[in-house]
C-alpha positions as CSV (number, residue, x, y, z in Angstrom):
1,X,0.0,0.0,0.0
2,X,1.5,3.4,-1.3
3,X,1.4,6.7,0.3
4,X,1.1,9.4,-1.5
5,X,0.7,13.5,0.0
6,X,-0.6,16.2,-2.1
7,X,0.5,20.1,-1.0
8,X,-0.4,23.0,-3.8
9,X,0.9,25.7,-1.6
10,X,3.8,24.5,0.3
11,X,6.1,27.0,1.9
12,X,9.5,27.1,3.9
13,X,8.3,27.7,7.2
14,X,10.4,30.4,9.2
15,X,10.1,29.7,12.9
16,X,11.4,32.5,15.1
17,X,11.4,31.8,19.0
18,X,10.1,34.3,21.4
19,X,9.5,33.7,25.5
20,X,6.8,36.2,24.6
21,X,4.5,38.1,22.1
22,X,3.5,41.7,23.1
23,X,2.0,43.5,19.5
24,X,3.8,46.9,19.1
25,X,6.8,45.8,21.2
26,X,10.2,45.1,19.5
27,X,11.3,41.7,20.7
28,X,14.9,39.6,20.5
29,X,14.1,36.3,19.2
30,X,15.6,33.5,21.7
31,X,16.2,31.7,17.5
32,X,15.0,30.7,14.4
33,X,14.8,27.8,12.3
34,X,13.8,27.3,8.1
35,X,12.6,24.3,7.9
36,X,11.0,22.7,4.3
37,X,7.1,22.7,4.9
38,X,3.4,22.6,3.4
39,X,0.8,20.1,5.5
40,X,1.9,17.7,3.0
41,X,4.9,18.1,3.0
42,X,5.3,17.8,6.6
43,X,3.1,14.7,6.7
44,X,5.6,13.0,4.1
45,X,8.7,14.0,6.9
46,X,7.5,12.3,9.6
47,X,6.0,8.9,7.6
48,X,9.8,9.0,6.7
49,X,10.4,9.0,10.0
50,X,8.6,5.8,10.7
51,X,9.9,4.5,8.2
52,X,7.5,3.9,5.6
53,X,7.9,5.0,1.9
54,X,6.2,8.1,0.8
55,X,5.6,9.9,-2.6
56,X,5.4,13.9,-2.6
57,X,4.1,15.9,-4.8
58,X,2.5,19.6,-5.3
59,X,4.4,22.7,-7.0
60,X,7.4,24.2,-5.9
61,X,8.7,27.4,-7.4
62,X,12.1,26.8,-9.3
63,X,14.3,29.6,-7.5
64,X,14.3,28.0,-4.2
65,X,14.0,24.3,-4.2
66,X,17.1,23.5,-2.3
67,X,15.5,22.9,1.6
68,X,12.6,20.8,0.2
69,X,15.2,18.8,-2.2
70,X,17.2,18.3,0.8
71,X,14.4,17.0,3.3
72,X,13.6,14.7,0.2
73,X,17.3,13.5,-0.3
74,X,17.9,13.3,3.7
75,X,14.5,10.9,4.4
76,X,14.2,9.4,1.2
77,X,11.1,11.1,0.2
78,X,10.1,10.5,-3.7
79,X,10.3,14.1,-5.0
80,X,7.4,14.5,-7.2
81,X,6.9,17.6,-7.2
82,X,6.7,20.0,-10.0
83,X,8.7,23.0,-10.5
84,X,7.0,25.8,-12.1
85,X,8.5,29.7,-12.1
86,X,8.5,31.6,-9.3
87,X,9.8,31.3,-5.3
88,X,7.9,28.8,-3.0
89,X,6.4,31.2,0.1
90,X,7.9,31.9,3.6
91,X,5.6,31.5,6.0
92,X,6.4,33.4,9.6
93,X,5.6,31.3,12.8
94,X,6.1,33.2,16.0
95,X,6.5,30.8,18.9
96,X,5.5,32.5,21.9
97,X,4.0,31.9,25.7
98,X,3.5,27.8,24.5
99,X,1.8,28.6,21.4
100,X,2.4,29.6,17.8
101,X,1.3,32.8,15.8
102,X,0.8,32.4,12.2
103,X,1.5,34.7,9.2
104,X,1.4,33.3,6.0
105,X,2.2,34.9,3.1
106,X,0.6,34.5,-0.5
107,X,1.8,31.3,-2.7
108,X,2.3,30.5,-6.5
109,X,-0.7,31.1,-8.7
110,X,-0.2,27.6,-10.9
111,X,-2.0,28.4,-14.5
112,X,-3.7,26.0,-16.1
113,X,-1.4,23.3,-18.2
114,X,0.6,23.9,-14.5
115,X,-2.6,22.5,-13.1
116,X,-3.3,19.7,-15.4
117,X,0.3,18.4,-15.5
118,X,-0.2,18.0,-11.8
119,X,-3.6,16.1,-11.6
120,X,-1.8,13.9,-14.7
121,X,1.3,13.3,-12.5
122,X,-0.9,12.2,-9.2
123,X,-3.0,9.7,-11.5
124,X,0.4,8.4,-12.7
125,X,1.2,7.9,-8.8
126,X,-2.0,6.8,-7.1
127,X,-2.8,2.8,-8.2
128,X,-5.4,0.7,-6.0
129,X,-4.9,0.9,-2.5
130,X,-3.0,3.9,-2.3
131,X,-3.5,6.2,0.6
132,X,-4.0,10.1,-1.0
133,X,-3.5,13.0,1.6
134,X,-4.7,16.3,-0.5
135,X,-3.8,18.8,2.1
136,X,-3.9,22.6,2.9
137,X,-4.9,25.6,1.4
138,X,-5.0,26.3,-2.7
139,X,-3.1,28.6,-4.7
140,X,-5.0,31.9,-5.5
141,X,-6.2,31.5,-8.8
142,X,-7.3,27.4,-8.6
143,X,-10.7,26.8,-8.3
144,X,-12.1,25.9,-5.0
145,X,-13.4,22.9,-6.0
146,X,-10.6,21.2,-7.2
147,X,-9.9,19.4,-4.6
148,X,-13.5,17.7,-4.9
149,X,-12.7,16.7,-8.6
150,X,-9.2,15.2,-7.1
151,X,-11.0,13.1,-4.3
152,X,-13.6,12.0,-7.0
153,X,-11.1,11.1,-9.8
154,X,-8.6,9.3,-6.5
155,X,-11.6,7.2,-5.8
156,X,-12.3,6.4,-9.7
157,X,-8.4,4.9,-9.3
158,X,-9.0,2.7,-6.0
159,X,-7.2,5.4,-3.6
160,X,-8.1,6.5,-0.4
161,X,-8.1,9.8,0.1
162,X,-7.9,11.8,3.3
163,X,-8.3,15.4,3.3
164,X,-6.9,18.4,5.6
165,X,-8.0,21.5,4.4
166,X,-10.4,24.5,5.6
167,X,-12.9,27.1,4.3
168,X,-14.4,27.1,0.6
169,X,-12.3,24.3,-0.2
170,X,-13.4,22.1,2.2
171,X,-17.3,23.1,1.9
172,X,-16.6,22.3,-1.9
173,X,-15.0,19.0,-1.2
174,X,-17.9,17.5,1.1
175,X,-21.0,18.8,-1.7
176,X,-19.1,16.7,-4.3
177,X,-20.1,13.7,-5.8
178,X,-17.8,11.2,-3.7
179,X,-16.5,12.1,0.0
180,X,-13.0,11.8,1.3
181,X,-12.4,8.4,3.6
182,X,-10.9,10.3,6.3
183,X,-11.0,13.8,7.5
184,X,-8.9,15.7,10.1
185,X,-10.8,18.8,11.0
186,X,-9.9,20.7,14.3
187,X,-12.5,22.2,16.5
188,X,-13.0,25.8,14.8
189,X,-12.8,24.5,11.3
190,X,-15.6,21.8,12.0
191,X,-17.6,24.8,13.5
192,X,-16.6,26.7,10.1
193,X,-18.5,24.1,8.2
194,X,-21.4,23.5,10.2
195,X,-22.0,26.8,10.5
196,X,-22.2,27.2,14.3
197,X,-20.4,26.9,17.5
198,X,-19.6,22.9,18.6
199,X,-19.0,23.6,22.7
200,X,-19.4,19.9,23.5
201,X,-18.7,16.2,22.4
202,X,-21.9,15.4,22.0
203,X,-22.2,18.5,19.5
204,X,-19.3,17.6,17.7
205,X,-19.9,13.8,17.3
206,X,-23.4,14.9,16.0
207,X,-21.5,17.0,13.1
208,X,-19.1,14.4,12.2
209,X,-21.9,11.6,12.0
210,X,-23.7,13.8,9.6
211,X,-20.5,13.8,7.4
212,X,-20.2,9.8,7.6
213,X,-24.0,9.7,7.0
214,X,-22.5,10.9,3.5
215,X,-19.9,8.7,3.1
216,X,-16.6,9.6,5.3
217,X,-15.8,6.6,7.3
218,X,-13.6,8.4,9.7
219,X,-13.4,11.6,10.9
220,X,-11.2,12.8,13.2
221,X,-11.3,16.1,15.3
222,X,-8.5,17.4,17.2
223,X,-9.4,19.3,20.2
224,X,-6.1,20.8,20.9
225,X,-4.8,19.8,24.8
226,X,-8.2,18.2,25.2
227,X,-6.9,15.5,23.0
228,X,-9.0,14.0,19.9
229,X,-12.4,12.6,19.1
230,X,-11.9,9.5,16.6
231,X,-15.2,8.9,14.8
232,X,-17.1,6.2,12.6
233,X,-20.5,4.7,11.8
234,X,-20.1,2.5,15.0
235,X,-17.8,4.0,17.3
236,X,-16.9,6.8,19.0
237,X,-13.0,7.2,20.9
238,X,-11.6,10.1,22.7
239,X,-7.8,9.9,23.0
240,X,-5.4,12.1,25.0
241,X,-1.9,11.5,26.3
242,X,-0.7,14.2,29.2
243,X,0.8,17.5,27.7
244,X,4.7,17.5,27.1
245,X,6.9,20.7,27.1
246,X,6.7,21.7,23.4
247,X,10.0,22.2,21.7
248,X,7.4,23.6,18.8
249,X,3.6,23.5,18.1
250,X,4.4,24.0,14.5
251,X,3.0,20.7,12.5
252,X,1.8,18.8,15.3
253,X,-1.7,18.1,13.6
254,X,0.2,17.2,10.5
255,X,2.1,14.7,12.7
256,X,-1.6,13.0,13.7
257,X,-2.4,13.0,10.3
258,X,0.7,10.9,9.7
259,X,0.1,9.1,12.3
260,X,-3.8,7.9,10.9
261,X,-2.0,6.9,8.0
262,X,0.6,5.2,9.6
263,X,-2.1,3.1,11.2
264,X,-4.2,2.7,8.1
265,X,-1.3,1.2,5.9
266,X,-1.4,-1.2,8.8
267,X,-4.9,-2.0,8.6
268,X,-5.0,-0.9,12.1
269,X,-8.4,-0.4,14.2
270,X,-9.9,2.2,15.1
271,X,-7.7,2.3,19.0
272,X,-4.6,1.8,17.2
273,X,-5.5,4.6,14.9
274,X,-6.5,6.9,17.7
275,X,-2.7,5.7,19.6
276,X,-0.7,6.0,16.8
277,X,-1.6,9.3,15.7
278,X,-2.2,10.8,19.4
279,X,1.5,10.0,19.5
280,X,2.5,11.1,16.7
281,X,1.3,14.7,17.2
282,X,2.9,14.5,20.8
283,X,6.4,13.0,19.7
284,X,6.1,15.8,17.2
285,X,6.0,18.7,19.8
286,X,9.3,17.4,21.5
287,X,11.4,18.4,18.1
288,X,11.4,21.5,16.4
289,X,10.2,20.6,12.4
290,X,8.7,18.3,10.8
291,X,10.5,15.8,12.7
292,X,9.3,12.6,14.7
293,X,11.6,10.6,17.9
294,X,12.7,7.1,17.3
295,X,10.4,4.7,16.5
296,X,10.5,2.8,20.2
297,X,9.9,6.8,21.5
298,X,6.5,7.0,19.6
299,X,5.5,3.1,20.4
300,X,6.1,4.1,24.1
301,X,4.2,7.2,23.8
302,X,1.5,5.0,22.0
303,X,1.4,2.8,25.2
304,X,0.4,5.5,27.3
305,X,-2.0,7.3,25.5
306,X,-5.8,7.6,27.3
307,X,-8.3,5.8,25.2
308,X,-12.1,6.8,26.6
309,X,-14.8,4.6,24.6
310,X,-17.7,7.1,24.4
311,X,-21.1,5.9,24.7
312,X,-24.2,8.1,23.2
């Protein structure tokens, strides 16, 4: 079973460490760190990690490949990515008082042969069986219901896809014709879509069984340090491990992602994807990037994760 991970709008994430943020102070960063990124992308690092074989791909702008190509070369990630003019975006990440403040800057707009040569190269990647993570946001200029059309033709080719996006693109993704397998909404972004505020399980379990009514079979919601709801047809688990001193917050619900694939190229069930992935996203905040401990680490760290069968 291949892996594959799908990122549009990657970017070099530029993390600059501060003990903390006061707007319209000047500040002296404690460091910083570049580090290759994109959901996908950082998804793709810590499978690597685990050691399974992954396949990349997206657009990256041809003046400033080198950190990604290096990532790639380092953890033997297939590069399969495209490289179309331009420069791949920084994208600031303040890390401040245990928590992270985001500015991201605009990406490449891909035209459209860009855009075709792309869906062309992830057909050419994605067989039966293949587990398809189409993740983040889209360029400006691509329609925002291209990542529908992707899921649908995916599922045409006997892929699996799993989705991690927000907004227009995500509302476009779950009115098309054929529904992701797995989605990994947080809290606010599930609220985005249902179009009011979830303030309790029972809320937010109703929401995700109204996406599975429609064909999702898993959905998975990350509730920050209250941990994760893992959710199908016939169960209902909430998993949380205590909280670790963060080295960085940056990717940590890119590393559960990971993690639910991890477990799905296992076949796993639904506890060991609720273990693996909780652990995942925790090893993850012990390292700065999109980096994962030792295997043993995350297998410990899966031990000891808090699984809570809910009952409705």
């Amino acid at each position: 079973m291949t892996a594959l991970t799908v990122t549009l709008n990657p970017a070099i994430d530029q993390t600059v460490l501060l003990g903390h943020l006061r707007p319209g102070h000047v500040h002296r960063a404690q460091g910083v760190s570049f580090n290759a990124g994109g959901k996908g992308v950082n998804v793709a690092s810590c499978l690597a990690d685990w050691g399974d074989k992954v396949s990349a791909t997206g657009f990256l702008g041809e003046n400033n490949t080198l950190r990604f190509e290096t990532l790639f070369m380092t953890k033997l990630i297939e590069d399969a990515f495209i490289r179309i003019p331009g420069e791949t975006r920084t994208n600031i990440k303040l890390s401040h008082d245990g928590d992270t403040t985001d500015i991201n800057l605009p990406g490449l707009t891909p035209n459209a042969e860009e855009l075709q040569a792309l869906v062309s190269r992830i057909n050419a990647l994605a067989t039966t069986g293949t587990l398809a993570l189409l993740a983040g946001s889209l360029p400006g200029g691509v329609d925002e219901g291209f990542y529908a059309a992707l899921t649908e033709a995916l599922a045409k080719r006997g892929a699996r896809v799993l989705l991690d996006t927000s907004g227009a693109p995500l509302k476009a993704a779950l009115a098309g014709a054929v529904l992701p397998f797995c989605l990994k909404p947080n809290r606010a972004e599930l609220e985005q879509f249902a179009g009011h505020n979830l303030t309790s399980d029972a809320a937010v379990i109703e929401a995700a069984r109204g996406l599975i009514a429609r064909g999702v079979q898993l959905v998975v919601v990350s509730l920050g340090e209250d941990g994760a709801l893992f959710i199908t047809q016939s169960q209902v688990l909430r998993a949380s491990l205590p909280v670790v001193h963060a080295a960085s917050t940056v990717g940590a619900g890119d590393a559960m992602v990971a993690g639910i694939m991890a477990a799905l190229r296992e076949e796993a069930g639904l506890e060991r994807i609720a273990r693996l992935s909780t652990a995942f996203a925790a090893g993850k905040l012990t390292l700065a990037g999109p980096n994962l401990p030792p295997r043993g680490d995350i297998e410990a760290l899966s031990a000891n994760v808090k699984i809570q069968n809910i009952q409705e």
